[in-house]
N, C-alpha and C positions, 0 to 999 in steps of 0.2 A: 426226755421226760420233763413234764414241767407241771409243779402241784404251788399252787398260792392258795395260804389262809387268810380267810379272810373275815370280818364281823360282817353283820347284816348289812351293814351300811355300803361295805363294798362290792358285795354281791357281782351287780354289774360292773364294773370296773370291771373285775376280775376273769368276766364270762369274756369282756370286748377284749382281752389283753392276748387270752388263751386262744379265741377266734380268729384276731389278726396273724397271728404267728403261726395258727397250726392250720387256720383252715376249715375246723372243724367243729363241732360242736361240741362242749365241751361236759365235762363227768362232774358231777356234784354232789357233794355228803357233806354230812354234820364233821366236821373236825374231830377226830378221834385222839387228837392229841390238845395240854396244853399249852397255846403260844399264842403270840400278838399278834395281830392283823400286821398285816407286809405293806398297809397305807396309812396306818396310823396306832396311836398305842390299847388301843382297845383289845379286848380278847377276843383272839378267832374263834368264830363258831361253825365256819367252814373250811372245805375245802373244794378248790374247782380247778380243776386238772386236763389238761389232753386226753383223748379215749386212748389216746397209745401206752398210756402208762401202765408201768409193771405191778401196780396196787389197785387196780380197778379189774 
């Protein structure tokens, strides 16, 4: 399972990261938690995950 938060800014990053590795297209939501983005120190506002994960 593989979930990155991310801010707006990294959106894509995050889609290309999860696509290379899974394959697949990937799940996307508003961040339902507080935390940093995983590429810089901004606050995530998402999250973009594998369709295989156990929270989607």
């Amino acid at each position: 399972m593989m979930k990155v938060y991310v801010c707006s800014q990294h959106v894509d990053k995050a889609m290309d990261v999860v696509v290379d590795e899974y394959g697949t297209f990937p799940a996307f939501e508003e961040a339902d938690i507080s935390t940093d983005c995983e590429y810089c120190e901004d606050n995530a506002a998402y999250m973009v995950a594998n369709t295989g994960s156990s929270t989607i």
